[in-house]
C-alpha positions as CSV (number, residue, x, y, z in Angstrom):
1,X,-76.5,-192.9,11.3
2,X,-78.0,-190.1,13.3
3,X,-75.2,-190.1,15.9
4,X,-72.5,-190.2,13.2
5,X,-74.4,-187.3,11.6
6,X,-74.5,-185.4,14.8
7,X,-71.5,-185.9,15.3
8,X,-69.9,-184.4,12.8
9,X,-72.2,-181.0,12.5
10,X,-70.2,-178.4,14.8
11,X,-72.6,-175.9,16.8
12,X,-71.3,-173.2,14.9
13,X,-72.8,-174.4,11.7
14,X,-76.1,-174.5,13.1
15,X,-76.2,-171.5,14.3
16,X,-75.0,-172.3,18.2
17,X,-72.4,-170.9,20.1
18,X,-70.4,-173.6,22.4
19,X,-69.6,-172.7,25.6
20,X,-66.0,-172.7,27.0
21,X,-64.3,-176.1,27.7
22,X,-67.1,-178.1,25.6
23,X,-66.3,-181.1,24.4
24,X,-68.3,-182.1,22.1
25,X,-67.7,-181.7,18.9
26,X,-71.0,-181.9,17.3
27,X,-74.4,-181.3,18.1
28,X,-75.6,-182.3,22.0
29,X,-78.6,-184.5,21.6
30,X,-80.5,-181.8,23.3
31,X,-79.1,-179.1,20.6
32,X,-80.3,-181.2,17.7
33,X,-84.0,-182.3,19.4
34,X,-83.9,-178.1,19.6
35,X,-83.2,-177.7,15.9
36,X,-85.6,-180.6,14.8
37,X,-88.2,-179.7,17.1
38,X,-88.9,-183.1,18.9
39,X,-87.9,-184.3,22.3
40,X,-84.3,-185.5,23.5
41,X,-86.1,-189.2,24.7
42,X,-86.9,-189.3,21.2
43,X,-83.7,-188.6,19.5
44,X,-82.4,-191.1,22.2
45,X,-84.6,-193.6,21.0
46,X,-84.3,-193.3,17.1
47,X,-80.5,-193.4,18.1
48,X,-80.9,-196.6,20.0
49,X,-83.0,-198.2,17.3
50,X,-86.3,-198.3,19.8
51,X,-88.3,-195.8,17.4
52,X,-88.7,-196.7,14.1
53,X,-91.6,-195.5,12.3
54,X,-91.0,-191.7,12.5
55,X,-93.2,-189.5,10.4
56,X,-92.3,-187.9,7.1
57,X,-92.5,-184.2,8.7
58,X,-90.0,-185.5,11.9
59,X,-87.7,-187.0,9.2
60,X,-87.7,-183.8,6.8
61,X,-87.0,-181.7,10.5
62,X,-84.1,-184.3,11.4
63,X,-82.5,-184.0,7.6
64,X,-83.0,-179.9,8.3
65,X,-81.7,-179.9,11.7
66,X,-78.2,-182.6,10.7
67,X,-77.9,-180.7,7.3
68,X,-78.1,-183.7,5.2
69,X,-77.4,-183.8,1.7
70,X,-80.0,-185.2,-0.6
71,X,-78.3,-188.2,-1.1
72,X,-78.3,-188.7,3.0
73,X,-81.5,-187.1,2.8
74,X,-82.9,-190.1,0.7
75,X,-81.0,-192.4,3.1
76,X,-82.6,-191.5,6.2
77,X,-85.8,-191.5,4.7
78,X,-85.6,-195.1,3.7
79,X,-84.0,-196.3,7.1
80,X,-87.3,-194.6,8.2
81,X,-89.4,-197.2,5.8
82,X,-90.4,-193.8,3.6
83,X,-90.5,-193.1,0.2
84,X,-88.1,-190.3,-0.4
85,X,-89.7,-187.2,-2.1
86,X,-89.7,-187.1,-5.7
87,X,-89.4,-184.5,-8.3
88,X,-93.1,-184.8,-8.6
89,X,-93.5,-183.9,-5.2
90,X,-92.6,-180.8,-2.7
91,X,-89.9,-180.9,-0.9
92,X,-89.2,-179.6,2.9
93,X,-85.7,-180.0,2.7
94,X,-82.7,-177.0,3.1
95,X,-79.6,-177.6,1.3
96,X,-76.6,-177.5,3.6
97,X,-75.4,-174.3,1.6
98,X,-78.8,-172.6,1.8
99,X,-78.5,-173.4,5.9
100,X,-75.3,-172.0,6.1
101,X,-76.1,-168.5,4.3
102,X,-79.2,-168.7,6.8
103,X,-77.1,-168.7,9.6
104,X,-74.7,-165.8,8.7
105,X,-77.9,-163.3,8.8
106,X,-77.5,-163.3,12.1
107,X,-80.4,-161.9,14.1
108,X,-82.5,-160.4,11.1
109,X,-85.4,-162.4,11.3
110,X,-86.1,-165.0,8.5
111,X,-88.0,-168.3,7.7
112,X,-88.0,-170.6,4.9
113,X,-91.3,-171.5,3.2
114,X,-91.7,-174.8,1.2
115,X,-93.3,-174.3,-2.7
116,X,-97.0,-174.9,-1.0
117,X,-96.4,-171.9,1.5
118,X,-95.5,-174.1,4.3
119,X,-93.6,-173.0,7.2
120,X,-90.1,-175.7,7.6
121,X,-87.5,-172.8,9.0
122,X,-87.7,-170.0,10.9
123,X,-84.5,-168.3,13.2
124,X,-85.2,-166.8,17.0
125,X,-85.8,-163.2,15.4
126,X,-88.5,-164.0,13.1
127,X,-90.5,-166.1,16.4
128,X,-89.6,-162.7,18.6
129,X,-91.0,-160.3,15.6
130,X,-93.8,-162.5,14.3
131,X,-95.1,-165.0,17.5
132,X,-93.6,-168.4,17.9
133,X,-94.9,-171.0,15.3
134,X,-94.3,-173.3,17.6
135,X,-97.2,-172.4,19.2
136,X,-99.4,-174.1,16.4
137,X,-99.3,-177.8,15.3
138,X,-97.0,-178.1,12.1
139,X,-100.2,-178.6,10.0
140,X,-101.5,-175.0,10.6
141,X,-97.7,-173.7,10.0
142,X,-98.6,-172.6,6.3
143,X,-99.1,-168.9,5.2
144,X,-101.4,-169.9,2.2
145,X,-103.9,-171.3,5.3
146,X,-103.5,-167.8,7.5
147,X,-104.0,-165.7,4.3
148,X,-107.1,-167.7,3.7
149,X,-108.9,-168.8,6.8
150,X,-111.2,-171.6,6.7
151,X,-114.1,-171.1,8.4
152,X,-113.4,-168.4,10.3
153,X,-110.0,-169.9,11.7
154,X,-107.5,-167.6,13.4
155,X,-104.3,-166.8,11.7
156,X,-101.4,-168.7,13.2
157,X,-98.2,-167.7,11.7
158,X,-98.9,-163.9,12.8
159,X,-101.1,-163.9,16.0
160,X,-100.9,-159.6,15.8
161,X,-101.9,-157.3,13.4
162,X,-99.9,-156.5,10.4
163,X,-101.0,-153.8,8.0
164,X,-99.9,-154.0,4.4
165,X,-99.3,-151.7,1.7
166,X,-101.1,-153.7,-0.6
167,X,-103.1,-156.9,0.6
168,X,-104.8,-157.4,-2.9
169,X,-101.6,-157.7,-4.5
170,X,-100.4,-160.0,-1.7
171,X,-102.9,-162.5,-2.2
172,X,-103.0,-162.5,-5.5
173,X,-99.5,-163.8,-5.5
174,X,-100.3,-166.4,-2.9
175,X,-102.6,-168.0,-5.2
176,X,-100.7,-167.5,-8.1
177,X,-97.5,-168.9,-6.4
178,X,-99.7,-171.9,-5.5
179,X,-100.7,-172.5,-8.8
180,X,-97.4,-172.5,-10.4
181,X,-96.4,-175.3,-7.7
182,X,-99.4,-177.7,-9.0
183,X,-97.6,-177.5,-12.3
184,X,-94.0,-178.2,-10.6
185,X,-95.5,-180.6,-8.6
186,X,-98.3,-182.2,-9.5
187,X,-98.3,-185.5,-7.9
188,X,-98.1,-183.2,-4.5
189,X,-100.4,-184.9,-2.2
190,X,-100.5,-181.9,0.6
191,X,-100.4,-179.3,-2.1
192,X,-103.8,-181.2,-4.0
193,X,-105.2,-181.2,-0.1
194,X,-104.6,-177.6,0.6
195,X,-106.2,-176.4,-2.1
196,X,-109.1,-178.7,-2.0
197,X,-109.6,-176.9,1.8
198,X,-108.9,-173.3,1.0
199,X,-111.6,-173.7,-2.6
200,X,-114.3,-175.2,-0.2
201,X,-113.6,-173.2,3.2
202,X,-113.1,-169.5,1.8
203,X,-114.9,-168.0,-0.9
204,X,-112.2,-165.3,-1.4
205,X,-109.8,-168.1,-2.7
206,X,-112.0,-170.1,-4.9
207,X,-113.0,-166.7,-6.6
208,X,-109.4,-166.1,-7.2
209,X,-108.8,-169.7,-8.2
210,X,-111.5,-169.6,-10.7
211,X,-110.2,-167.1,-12.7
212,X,-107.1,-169.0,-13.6
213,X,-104.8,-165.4,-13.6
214,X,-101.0,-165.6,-12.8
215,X,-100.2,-162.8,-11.3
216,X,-96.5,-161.2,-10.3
217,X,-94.3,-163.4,-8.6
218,X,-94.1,-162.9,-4.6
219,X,-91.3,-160.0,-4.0
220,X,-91.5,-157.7,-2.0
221,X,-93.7,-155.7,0.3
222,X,-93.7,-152.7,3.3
223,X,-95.4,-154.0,6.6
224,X,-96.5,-152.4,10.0
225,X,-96.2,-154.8,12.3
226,X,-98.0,-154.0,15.5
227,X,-95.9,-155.7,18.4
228,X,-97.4,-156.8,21.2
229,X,-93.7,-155.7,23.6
230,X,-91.9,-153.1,21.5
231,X,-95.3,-151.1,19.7
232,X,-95.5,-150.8,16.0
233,X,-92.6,-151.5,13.7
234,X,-92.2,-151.1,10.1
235,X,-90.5,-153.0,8.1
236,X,-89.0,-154.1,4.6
237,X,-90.2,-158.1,4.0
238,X,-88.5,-159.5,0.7
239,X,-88.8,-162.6,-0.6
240,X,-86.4,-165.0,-2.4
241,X,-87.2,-168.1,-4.5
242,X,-84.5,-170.2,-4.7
243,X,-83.4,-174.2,-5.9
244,X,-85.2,-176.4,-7.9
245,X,-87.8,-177.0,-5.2
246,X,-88.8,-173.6,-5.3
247,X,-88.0,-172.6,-1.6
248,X,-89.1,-169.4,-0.9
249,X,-87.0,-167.2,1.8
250,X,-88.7,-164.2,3.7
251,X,-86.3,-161.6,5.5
252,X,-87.6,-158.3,7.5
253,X,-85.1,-155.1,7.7
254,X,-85.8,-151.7,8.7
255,X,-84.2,-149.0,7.5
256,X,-80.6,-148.7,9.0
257,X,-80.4,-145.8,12.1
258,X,-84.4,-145.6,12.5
259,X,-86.2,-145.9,15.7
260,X,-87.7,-149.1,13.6
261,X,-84.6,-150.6,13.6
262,X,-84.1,-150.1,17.1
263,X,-87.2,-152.0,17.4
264,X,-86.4,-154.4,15.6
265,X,-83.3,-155.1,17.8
266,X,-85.3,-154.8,20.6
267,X,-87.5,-157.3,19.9
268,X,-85.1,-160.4,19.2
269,X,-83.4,-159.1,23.0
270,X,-86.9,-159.6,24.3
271,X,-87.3,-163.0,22.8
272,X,-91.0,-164.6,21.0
273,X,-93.6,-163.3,23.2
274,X,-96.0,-165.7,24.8
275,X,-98.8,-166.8,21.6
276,X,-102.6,-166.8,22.4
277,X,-102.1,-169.7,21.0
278,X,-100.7,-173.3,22.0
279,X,-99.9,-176.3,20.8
280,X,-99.2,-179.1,24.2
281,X,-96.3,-181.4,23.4
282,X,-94.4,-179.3,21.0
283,X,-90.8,-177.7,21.7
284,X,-90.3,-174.3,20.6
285,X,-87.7,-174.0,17.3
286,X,-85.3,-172.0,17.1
287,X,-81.7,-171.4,15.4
């Protein structure tokens, strides 16, 4: 099924440009192992029938990558010998629509978040403005987790400083927007385990927890991002919830004609600058 999938998913909907004279139709095995984040041996293999125990993350990444519907979604998740996620449960998939309108920002940078704050979609501008997050293991891929640092851990997602116009007020919808999604999902096992971390590893977060406030929903806010290749650039980050699964998508702009702008540009030319951090075995992502 992943071939016939592949098959049918022309580069340009992903994203891809295809060179003169190609002829494939579809996605290149390399193109999709690129999009999914895994090796080309390994699509090969799930192709060929010699892997078949994939994981639940490499399956959510495949249904991402092939722009599966839920229906297929469900399918490829029980060819995989998985339970497909329930409405019980958050879910890491993008609707093919939601994938499409992605592609057509074109180099603005922008990521897709899950309900728990978890990182499943990000486009080659947002790796060039913000660090590669393919430099950290797909566990450590969640903003909740750099917002909070256990025990002193480094923040991932952001690997430069980024100064806010209002932190507090940040945070306070982190927690908030994690609460919400135990009441949307409360038979979430890796929702229940990340907030069993951040209550016993950072004191900031159980305070906040105790209290039991909602605060505002996450918006908006006004950033200074301080780039390690192009200096500091401000910039606009909004943030969309959208679907039943509560996907949340985060887009940075600068204001149109500024030197932040130019920046901005500059940045995605430049490409994601090496990380301090690494994570061996992992392909980079990007769209």
């Amino acid at each position: 099924m992943i071939r016939t999938w592949r098959d049918r998913l022309p580069p340009s909907a992903a994203g891809l440009s295809a060179a003169p004279g190609r002829r494939a139709a579809g996605l290149r095995r390399e193109e999709l192992a690129e999009l999914a984040g895994v090796s080309v041996d390994y699509i090969v293999r799930l192709e060929q029938g010699r892997a078949t125990t994939p994981s639940p993350s490499v399956v959510a990444s495949l249904a991402r990558a092939l722009q599966l519907s839920d229906a297929e979604r469900d399918h490829l998740y029980r060819l995989a010998d998985l339970v497909p996620p329930t409405h019980g449960t958050i879910s890491d998939h993008l609707p093919p629509g939601m994938q499409r309108m992605l592609t057509r920002l074109g180099d603005v940078p922008a990521a897709v978040f899950a309900a728990d704050w978890q990182l499943i979609w990000w486009n080659r501008s947002w790796a060039a403005l913000l660090g590669d997050p393919a430099a950290s293991s797909p566990r450590l891929r969640n903003f909740a987790r750099d917002r909070f640092p256990v025990n002193g851990s480094p923040a991932r997602l952001a690997p430069w400083p980024i100064t806010e116009t209002d932190r507090d007020a940040t945070d306070a919808a982190i927690v908030s927007d994690l609460r919400r999604a135990t009441g949307r999902f409360p038979q979430d096992a890796r929702l229940a385990a990340l907030i069993r971390e951040l209550n016993a590893g950072n004191e900031r977060f159980a305070a906040m927890w105790a209290t039991g406030q909602m605060a505002a929903a996450h918006r908006e806010d006004h950033k200074t991002i301080d780039h390690p290749l192009v200096g500091p650039v401000t910039v606009d980050c909004d943030t969309l919830t959208a679907g039943d699964n509560e996907l949340k998508i985060v887009i940075w702009t600068a204001a149109p004609g500024s030197e932040d702008e130019t920046k901005l540009q500059l940045s995605t030319v430049a490409g994601p600058p090496a990380s301090p951090y690494t994570c061996t075995g992992e392909r980079r992502k990007t769209t």
